[in-house]
C-alpha positions in Angstrom: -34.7 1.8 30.2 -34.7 3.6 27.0 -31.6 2.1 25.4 -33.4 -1.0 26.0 -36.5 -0.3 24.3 -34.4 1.0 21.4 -32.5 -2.1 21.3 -35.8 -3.9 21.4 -37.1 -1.8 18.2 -34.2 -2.2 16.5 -34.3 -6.0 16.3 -37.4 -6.7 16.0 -38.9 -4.3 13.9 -35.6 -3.4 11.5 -33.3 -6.4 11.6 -36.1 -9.1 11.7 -39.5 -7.2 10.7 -40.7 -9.9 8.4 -40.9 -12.0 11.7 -42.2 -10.0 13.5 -45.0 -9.3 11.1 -45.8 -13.2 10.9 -45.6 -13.4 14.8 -48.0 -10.7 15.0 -50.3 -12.4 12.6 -50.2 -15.9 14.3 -51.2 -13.8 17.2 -54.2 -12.3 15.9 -55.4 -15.3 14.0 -55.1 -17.4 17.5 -56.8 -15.3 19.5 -59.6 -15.3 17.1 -59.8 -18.2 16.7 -60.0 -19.3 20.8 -62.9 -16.3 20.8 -64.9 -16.4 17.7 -64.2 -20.9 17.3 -64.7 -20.2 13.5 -62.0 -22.3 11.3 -60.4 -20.2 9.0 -58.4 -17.9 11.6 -57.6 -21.3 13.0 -56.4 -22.5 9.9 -54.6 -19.2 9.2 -52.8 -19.8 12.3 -51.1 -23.2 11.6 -50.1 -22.1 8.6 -47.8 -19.4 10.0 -46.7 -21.8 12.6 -45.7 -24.2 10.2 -44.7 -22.3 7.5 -42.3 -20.3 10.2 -40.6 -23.6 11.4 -40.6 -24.8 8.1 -38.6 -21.7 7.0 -36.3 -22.5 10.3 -35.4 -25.9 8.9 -34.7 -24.8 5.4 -32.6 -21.6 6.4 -30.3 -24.0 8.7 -29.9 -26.6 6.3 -28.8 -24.3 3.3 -26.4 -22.2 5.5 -24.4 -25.6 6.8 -21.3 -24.9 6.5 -20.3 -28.2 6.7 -21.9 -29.3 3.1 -20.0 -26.5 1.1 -16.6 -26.2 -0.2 -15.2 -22.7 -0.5 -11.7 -22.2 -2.0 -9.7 -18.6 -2.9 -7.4 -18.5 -5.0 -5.0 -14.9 -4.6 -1.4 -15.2 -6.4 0.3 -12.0 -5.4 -0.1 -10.2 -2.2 2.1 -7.2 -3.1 1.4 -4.8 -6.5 1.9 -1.5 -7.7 -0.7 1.1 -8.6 -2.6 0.4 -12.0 -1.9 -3.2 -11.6 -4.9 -5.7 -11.0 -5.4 -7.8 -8.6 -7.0 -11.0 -9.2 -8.8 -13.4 -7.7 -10.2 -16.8 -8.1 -13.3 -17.8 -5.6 -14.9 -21.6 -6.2 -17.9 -22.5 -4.3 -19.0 -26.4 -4.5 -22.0 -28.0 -2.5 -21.4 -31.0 -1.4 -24.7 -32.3 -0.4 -27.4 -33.9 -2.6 -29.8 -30.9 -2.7 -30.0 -27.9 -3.8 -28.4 -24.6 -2.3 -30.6 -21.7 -3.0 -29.9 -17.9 -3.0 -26.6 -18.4 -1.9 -25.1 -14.6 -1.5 -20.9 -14.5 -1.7 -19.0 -11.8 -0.8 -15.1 -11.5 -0.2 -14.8 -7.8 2.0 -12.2 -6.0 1.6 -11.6 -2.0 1.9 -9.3 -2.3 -1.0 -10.5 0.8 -3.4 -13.0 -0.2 -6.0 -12.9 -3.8 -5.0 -16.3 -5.6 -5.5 -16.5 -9.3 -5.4 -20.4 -10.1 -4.4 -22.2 -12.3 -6.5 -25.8 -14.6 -5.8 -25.4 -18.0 -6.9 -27.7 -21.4 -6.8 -25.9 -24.6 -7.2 -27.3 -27.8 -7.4 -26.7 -30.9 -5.8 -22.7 -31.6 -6.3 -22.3 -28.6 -8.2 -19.5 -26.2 -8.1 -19.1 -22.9 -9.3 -15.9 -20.4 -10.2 -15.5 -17.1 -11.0 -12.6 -14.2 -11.3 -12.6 -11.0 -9.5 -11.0 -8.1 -10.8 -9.5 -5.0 -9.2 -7.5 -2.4 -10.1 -5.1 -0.7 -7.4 -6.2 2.8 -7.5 -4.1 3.8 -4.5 -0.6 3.0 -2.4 -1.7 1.5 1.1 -1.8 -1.8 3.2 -5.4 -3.3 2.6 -6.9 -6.3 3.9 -9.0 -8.9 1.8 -10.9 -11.4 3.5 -12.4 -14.1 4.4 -15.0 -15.2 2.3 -18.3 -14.5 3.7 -21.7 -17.2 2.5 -24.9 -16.0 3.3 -28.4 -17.3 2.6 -31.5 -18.5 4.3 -35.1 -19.2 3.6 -37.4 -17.8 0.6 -39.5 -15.7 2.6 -36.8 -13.6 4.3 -37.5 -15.0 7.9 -34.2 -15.9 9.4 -31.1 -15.2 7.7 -27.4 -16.4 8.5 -23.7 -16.0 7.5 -20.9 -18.3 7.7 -17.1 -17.2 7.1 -14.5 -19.4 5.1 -10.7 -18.9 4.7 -8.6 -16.3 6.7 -8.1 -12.9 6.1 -5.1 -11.5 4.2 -3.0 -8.5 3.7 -2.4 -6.8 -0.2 0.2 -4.5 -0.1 -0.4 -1.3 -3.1 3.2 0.6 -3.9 3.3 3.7 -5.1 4.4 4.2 -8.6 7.0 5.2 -9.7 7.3 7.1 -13.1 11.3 6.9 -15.0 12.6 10.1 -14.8 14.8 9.9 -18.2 16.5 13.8 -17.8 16.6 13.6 -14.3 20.1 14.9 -12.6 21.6 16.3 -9.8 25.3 17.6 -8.3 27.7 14.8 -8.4 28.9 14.3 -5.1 32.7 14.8 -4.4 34.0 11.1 -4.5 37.6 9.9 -2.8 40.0 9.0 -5.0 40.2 5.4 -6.9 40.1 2.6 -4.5 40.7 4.6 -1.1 36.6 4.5 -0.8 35.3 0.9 -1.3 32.7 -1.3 0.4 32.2 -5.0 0.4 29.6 -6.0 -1.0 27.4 -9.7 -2.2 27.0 -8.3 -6.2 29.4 -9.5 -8.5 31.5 -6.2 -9.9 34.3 -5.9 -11.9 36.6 -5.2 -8.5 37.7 -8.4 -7.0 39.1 -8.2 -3.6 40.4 -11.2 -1.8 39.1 -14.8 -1.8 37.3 -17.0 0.7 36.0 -20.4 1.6 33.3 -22.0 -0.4 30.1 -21.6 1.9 26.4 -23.3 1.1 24.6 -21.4 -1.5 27.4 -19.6 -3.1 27.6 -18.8 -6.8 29.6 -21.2 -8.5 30.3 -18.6 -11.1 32.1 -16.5 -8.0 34.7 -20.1 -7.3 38.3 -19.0 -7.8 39.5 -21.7 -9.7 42.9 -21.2 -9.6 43.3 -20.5 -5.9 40.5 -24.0 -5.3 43.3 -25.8 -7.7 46.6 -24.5 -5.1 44.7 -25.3 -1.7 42.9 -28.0 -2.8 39.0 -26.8 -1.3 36.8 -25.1 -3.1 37.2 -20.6 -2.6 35.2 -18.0 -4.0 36.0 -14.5 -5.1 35.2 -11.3 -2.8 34.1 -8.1 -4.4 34.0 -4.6 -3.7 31.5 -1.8 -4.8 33.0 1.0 -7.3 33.6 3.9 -5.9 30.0 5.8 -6.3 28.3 8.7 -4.4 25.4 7.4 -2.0 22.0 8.9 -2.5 20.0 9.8 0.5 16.4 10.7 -0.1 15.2 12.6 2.8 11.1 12.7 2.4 9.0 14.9 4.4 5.7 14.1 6.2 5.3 16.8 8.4 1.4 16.6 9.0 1.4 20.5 9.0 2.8 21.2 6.1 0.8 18.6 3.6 -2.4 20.0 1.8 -4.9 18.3 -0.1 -6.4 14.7 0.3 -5.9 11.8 -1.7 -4.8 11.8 -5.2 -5.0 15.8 -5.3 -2.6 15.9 -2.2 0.8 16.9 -1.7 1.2 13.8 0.2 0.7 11.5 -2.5 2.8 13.8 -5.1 5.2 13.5 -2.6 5.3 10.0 -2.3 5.2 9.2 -6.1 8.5 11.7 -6.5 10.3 9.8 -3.8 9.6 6.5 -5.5 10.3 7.8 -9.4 14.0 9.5 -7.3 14.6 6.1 -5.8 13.4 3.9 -9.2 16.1 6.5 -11.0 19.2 6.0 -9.0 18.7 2.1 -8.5 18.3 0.8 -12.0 21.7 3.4 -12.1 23.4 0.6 -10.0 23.6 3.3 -7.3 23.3 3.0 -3.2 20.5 4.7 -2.3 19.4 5.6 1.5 15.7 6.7 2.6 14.4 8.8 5.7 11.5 10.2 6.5 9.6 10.5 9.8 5.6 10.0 10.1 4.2 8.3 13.1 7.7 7.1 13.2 11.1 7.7 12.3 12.0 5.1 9.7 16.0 5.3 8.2 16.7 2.7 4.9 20.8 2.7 5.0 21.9 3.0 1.3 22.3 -0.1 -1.0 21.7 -1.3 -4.0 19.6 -4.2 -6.2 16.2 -4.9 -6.7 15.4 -6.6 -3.3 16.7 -3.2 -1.2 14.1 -1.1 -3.9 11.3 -3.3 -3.4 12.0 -2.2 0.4 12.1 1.3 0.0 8.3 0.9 -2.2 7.4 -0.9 1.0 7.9 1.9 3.3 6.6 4.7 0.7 3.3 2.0 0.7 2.7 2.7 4.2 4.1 6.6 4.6 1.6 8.8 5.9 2.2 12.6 7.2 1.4 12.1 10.5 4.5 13.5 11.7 5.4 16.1 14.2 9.0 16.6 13.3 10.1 19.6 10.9 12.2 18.9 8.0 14.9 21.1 9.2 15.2 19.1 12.4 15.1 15.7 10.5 18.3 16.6 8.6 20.2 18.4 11.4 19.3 14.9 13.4 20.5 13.0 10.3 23.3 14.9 9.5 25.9 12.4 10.7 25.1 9.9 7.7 26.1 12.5 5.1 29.8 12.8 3.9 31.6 13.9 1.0 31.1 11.1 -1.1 27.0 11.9 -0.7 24.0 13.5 -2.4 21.0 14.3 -0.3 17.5 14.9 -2.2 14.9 16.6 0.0 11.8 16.2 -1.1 9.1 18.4 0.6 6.0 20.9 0.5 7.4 22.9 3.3 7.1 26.7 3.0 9.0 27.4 6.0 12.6 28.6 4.9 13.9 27.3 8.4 14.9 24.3 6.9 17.3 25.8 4.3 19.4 27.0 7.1 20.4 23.3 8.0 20.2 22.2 4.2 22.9 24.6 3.6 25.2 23.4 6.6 25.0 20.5 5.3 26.4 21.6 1.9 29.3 23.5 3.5 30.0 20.1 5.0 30.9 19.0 1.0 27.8 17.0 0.6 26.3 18.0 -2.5 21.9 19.0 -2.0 19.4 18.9 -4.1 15.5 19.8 -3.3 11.7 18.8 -4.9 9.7 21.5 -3.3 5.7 20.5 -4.4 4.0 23.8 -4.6 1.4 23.7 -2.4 -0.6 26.8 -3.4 -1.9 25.0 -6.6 -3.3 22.3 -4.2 -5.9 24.9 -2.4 -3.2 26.1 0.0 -3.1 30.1 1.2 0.7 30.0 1.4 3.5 29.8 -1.6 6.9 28.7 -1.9 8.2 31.3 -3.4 10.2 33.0 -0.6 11.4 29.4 0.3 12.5 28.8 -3.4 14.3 32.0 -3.9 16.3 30.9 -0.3 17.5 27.3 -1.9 18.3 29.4 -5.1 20.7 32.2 -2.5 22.1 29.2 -1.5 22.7 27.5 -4.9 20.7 24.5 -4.1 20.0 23.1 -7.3 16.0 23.0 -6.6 12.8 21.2 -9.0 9.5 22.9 -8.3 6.5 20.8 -8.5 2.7 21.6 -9.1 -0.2 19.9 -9.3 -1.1 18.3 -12.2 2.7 17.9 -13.5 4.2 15.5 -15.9 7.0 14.3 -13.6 9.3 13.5 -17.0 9.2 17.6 -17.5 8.7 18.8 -13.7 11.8 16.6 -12.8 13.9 16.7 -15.8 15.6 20.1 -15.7 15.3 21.4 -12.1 15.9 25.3 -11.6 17.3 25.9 -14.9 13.9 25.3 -16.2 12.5 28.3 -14.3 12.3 31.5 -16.3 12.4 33.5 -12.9 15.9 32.6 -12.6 19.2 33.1 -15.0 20.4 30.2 -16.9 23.8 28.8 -15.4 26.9 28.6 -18.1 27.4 25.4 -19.5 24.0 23.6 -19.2 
């Protein structure tokens, strides 16, 4: 009984009090009128009356949705942080009279995205306008659809119509060049004993096939098409190159901080700039990392297999419940002599060196970002964790917050004064 007399109050006297208000002075003006006879309550009466269908009438006829024309115009669905995204909304009325106090508004829980405007059009009038927005943050948003509402001048009844579908904007991280950025070489086989096929065109040529649909004609073999008489194209083979495997952490434990001023997002952006550094390198470069799921990029190369790697950093959250340490003892499989593994993680646990350094004895070469997670309002350090990857000779960056990522990530642990200089760098 009491939920309903709440839901009663609620609509009539906070969504629809001006209504309300008019109902209860009809009521008042009728009543006095049947009892007293005199005419100007009377009068008062049909005024409200009429002036309350009136405002039915006019709020239903400015609100069809069938006399306006509503068209969004979004060119990309997919950017990167600092980037804008635009969009182009035209509203035309179609009717021969005038559409008053027409209130648009595209939602969206895009950061900083705003898009309402109040517009009157005339009869057969159109209007267009640009909004605006600049990505402030990594994520899948949604934008969408455009929502018209209006109704009549005194506030009385008020309605909304929806036009278009909604649709998905995808935010990547961004990734900064790293210009000094190095780590151990991996141990590579010898020339030619460790080669994989591959669709680029490289300098090593391997064999010859038939001509398929789509095929380069820049890859036809001419001199083999000429001595069989069909058209055959060229096979190649990648050089022989260590793989990168960037191992990122999202632990849910062991992130601090919230948005911007989080290790998770410093985390991110590191992975992305590592991942940005190796591919424009022409090098293969594999991804893992477990939040709500476990989620394994094998390693490639070209623009298409980084613009999937910026997908999954778009949506990585530390949700996880899976140490570092058991991620690469799981993943340990994928990593041979020919391989570099970058770990990059705010961990301060030094259980996860252990495996690190099995790894190593294995002949893959390591390398780890720890993000210091005392400068972002954590208790704990990683000190004891950093002077284990330095026991261990893991070549190690430290990170903190507020970091230029050029420096931070340009000279590793020969930048830290803690530590003696190695020979010959």
């Amino acid at each position: 009984m009491l939920e309903l007399i709440r839901e009663g109050w609620d609509h009539f006297f906070r969504r629809h009090l001006s209504l309300t208000v008019i109902g209860i002075i009809f009521a008042i003006c009728l009543l006095s009128a049947l009892s007293t006879g005199f005419w100007l309550p009377a009068r008062l009466a049909y005024v409200a009356f009429f002036g309350v269908a009136i405002a039915y009438f006019w709020g239903k006829a400015n609100a069809n949705p069938n006399k306006l024309e509503v068209t969004t115009e979004r060119l990309v669905d997919r950017l990167q942080e600092g980037q804008e995204f635009q969009e182009r909304i035209t509203v035309k009325n179609l009717s021969w009279f005038t559409k008053l106090w027409l209130e648009v508004n595209d939602p969206s829980d895009l950061p900083g995205h705003i898009s309402k405007r109040i517009i009157t059009l005339g009869p057969r009038q159109s209007q267009s306008w640009r909004a605006t927005t600049v990505c402030q943050r990594r994520g899948l948003y949604s934008i969408g659809p455009l929502q018209i509402a209006t109704g009549d001048p005194f506030g009385f009844f008020r309605y909304t119509n929806t036009f278009g579908r909604p649709q998905n904007i995808l935010v990547y991280p961004r990734a900064t060049e790293l210009p000094n950025f190095y780590v151990p070489p991996a141990n590579l086989p010898g020339e030619g004993r460790f080669r994989k096929r591959t669709h680029y065109v490289t300098p090593n040529a391997s064999g010859v096939r038939n001509y398929e649909s789509g095929d380069s004609f820049n890859r036809i073999h001419w001199p083999t098409t000429a001595r069989t008489n069909q058209l055959m194209v060229k096979l190649f083979e990648l050089d022989p190159a260590s793989d990168i495997w960037i191992i990122l952490d999202l632990e849910k434990q062991v992130h601090v901080g919230q948005g911007d001023d989080g290790t998770e997002e410093y985390a991110v952006k590191i992975a992305a700039s590592i991942a940005r550094f190796f591919l424009v390198a022409n090098r293969s470069v594999g991804f893992i990392s477990y939040g709500n799921k476990l989620f394994i990029e094998e390693a490639e190369r070209g623009a298409q297999h980084y613009t999937r790697i910026l997908e999954a950093l778009a949506l990585s959250h530390a949700g996880g419940d899976v140490p570092i340490g058991t991620l690469i003892s799981e993943e340990a499989k994928r990593f041979g002599r020919h391989t570099t593994v970058v770990v990059v993680t705010p961990s301060t646990s030094e259980e996860w060196v252990g495996p690190l350094q099995f790894v190593a004895e294995r002949g893959v070469k390591v390398a780890a970002v720890l993000i210091e997670p005392s400068t972002f309002g954590s208790a704990e350090n990683s000190l004891l964790v950093f002077g284990a990857l330095a026991a261990g000779d893991v070549y190690t960056y430290l990170v903190k917050r507020s970091d230029d990522l050029i420096s931070a990530l340009a000279f590793g642990m020969e930048s830290t004064e803690a530590l003696p200089k190695r020979p010959g760098t």
